[in-house]
C-alpha positions in Angstrom: 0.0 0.0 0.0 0.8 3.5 -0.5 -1.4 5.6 1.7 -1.9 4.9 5.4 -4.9 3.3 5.9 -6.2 5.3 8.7 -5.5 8.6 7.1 -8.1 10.8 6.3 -8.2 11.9 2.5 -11.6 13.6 2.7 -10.5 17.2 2.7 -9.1 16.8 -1.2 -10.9 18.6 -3.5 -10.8 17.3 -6.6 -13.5 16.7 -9.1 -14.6 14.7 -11.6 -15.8 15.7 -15.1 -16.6 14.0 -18.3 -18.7 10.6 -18.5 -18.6 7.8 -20.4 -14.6 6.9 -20.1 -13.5 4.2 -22.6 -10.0 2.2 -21.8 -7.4 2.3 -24.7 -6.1 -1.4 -24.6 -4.2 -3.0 -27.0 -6.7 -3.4 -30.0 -8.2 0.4 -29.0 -5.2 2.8 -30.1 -2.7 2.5 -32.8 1.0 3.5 -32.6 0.2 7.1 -33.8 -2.2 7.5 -31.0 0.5 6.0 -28.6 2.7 8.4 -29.2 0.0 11.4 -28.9 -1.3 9.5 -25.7 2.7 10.4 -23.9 4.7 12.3 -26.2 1.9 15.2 -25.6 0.2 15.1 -22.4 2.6 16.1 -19.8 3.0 20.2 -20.6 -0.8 20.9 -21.8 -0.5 19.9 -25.7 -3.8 18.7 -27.0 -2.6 15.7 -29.9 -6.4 14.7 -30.1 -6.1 15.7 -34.1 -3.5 13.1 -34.7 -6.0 10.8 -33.1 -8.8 11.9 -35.7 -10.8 13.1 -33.2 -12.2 16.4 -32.5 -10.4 18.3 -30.0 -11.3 21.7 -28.9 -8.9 24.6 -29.4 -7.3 26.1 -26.6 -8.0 29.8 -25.0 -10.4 29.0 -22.7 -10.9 28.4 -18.6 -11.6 26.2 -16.2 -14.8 24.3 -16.9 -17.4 24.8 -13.5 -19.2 22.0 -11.9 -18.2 18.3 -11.7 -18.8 15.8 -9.0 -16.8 15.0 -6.1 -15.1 11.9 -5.9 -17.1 9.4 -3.9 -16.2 6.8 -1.3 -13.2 8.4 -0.9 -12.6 9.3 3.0 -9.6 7.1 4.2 -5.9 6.3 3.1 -7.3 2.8 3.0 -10.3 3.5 0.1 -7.1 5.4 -1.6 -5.4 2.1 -1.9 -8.4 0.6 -3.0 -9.7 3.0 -6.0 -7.7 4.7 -8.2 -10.0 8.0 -8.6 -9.5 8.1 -4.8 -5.8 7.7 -5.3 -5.6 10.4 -7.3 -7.9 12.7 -5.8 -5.9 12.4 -2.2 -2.5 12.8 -3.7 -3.0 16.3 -3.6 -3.2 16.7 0.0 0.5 15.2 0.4 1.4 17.4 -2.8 0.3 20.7 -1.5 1.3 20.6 2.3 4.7 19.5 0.5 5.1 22.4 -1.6 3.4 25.2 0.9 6.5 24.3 2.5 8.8 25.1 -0.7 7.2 27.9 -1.9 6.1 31.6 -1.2 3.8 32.6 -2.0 1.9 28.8 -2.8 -1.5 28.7 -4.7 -2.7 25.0 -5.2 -3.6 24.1 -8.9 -6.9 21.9 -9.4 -7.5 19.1 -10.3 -9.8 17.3 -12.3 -10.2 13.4 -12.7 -11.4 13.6 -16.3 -14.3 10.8 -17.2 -14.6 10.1 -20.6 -14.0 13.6 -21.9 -13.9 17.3 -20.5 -13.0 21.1 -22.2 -10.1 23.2 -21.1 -8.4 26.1 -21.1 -5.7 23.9 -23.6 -8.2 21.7 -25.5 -10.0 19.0 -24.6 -8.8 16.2 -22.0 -10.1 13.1 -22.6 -8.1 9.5 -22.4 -7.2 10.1 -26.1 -4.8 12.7 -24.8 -3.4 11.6 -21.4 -2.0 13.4 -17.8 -1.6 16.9 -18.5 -1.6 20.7 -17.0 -3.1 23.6 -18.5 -1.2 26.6 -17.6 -4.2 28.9 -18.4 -6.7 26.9 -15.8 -3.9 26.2 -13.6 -5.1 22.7 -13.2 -3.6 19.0 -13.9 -6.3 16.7 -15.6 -5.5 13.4 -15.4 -7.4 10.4 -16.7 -6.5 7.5 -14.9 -7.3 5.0 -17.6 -3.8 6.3 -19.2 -2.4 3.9 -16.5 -4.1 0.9 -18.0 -2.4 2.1 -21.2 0.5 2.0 -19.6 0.5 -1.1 -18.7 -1.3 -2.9 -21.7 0.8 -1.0 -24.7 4.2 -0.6 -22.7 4.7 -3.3 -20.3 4.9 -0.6 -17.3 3.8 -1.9 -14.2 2.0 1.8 -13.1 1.2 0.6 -9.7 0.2 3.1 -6.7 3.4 4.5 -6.4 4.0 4.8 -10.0 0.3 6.7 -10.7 1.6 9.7 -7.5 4.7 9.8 -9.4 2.6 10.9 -12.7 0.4 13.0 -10.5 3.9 14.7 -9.2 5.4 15.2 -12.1 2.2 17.4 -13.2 2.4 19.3 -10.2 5.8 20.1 -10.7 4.8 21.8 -14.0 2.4 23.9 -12.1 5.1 24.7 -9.8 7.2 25.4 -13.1 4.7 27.8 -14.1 3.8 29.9 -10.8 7.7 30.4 -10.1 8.0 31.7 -13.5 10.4 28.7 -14.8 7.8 28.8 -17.9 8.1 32.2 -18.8 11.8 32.3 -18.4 12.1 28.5 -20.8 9.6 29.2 -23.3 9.3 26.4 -25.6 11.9 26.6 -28.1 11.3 23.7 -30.5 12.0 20.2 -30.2 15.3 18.1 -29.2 17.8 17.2 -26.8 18.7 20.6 -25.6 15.3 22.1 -26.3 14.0 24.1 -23.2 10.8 21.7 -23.3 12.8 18.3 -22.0 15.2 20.4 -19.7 11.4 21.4 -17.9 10.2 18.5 -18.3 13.4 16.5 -16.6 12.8 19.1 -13.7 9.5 18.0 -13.6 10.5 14.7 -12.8 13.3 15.6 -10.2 10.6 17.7 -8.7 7.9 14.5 -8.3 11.3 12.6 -6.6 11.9 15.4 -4.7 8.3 14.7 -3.1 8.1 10.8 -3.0 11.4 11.4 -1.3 9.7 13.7 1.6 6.1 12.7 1.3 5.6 10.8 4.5 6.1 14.0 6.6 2.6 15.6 5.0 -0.2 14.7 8.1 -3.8 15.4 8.2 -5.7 17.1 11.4 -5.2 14.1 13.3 -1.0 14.1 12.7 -1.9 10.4 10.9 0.9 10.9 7.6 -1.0 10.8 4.2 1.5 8.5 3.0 3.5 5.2 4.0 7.2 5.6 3.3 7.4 3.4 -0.1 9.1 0.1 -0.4 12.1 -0.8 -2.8 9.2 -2.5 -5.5 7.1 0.5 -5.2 10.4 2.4 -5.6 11.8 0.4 -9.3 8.1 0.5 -10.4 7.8 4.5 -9.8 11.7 4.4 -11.6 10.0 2.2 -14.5 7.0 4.9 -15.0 9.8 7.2 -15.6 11.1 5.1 -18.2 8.7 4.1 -19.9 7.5 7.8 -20.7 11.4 8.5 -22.1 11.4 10.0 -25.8 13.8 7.1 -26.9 11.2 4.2 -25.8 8.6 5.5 -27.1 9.9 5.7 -30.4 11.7 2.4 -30.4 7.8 1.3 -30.9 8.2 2.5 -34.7 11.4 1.5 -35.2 13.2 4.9 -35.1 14.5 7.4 -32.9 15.0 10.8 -34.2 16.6 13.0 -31.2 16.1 16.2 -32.7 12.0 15.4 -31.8 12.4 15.1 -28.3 10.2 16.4 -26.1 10.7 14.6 -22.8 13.9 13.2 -22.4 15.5 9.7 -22.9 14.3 7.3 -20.6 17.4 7.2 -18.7 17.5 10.6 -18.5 13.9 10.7 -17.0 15.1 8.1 -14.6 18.3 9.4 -13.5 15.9 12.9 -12.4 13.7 11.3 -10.6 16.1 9.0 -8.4 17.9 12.1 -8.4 15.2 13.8 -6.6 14.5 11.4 -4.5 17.7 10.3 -3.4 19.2 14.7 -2.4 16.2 16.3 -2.6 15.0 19.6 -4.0 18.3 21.7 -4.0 19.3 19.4 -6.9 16.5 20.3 -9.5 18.0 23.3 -10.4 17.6 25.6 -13.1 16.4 24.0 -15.8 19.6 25.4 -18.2 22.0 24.5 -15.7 21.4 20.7 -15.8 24.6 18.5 -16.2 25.4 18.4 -20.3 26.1 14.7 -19.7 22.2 14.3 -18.8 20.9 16.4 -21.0 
């Protein structure tokens, strides 16, 4: 388990928008869609075109309404349903980074059903995890872990699906400390400012696995149960499975110069790096190390 049983999760405040959620298995999605489904998702970029669906443009805001999340009051119904999972990870997330950050303001967050509008297009499980910058808000449909699993091999267990949720977060972090303004997206590969945020992304999500048992709720019970070594490689293997490189390797080539991510070492190395010294390593994201870049 991830969360402590006998935590209480009921003062998260996510939402839950869209209906009518289909899971893209094997025989669902094609390659092309694959690659829009990760190569996309993580900084707000709506691929659903490439999918032949009908995605909505961006400019927009924050959609209202949406339901809460139900059955979804103790660390123990966290471990037991993903949407709860989810929903609760944000209580760890933000007592994590009010301590980090001054002045904090929490994004949303939306567990997207089937399909919802945004501020950057529509979120749907055709598109995957993603924030929008303009909503500040992280969308996540947590089918895209089923994907995962079924078109990658990744074993996206518990700890695997905060790391995701983390990783988003960081963006929003990204984008309130004014890392996004000051790395605007420059074009695609290796050195491109889009994987250097994105690899800080990830050192940011390790930076909280790393310290995530010290959130509590009102009661002083911790959110979180420090994670074991399998929960650890399988968080490690999210991160590689999302790496530019493996991805392509599905079509039999890898063109650097279209990186948007990272390889999936580097996206590894970031987040053990995160985890393993904490924050003060993240950096800036132009002063990584040239041999991880």
């Amino acid at each position: 388990m991830t969360f402590n049983p006998d935590a209480d999760v009921s003062g998260n405040t996510a939402r839950r928008r869209g209906r009518g959620a289909v899971v893209a298995g094997a025989g669902g999605v094609g390659l092309l869609g694959i690659i829009a489904l990760i190569a996309g998702p993580l900084l707000g970029i709506d691929l659903t075109g490439l999918l032949g669906g009908g995605g909505a443009t961006g400019g927009g805001s924050e959609p209202s309404g949406g339901s809460v999340i139900e059955n979804c009051e103790t660390g123990q119904d966290a471990n037991e349903n993903v949407d709860c999972r989810v929903a609760s990870s944000q209580l760890a997330l933000d007592g994590y980074w009010e301590d980090q950050v001054d002045p904090y303001r929490a994004p949303g967050l939306v567990i997207v059903d089937g399909s919802t509008p945004t501020g950057c297009g529509t979120a749907s499980n055709a598109v995957g995890p993603f924030y929008c910058p303009p909503d500040e808000t992280v969308y996540i449909d947590p089918t895209f872990f089923t994907l995962m699993q079924q078109q990658f091999g990744a074993s996206a267990g518990n700890l695997a699906q905060l790391y995701i949720v983390g990783h988003e977060w960081g963006h929003h972090i990204q984008y309130i400390t004014g890392v996004m303004d000051a790395y605007p997206n420059n074009g695609t590969g290796p050195d491109s400012n889009g994987v250097r945020v994105e690899l800080q992304a990830d050192c940011y999500a390790g930076a909280w696995i790393g310290r995530m048992t010290e959130e509590t709720d009102d009661n002083g019970v911790p959110y979180l149960e420090a994670p074991t070594e399998a929960q650890l490689q399988d968080a490690v293997n999210a991160a590689y499975t999302v790496g530019d490189d493996h991805i392509q390797e599905q079509s039999g080539f890898v063109n650097p110069e279209s990186f948007t991510h990272g390889t999936s070492e580097q996206r590894k190395f970031w987040f053990a790096n995160g985890y393993q010294s904490g924050l003060g390593v993240c950096g800036d994201p132009l002063t990584l190390p040239g041999d991880r870049l």
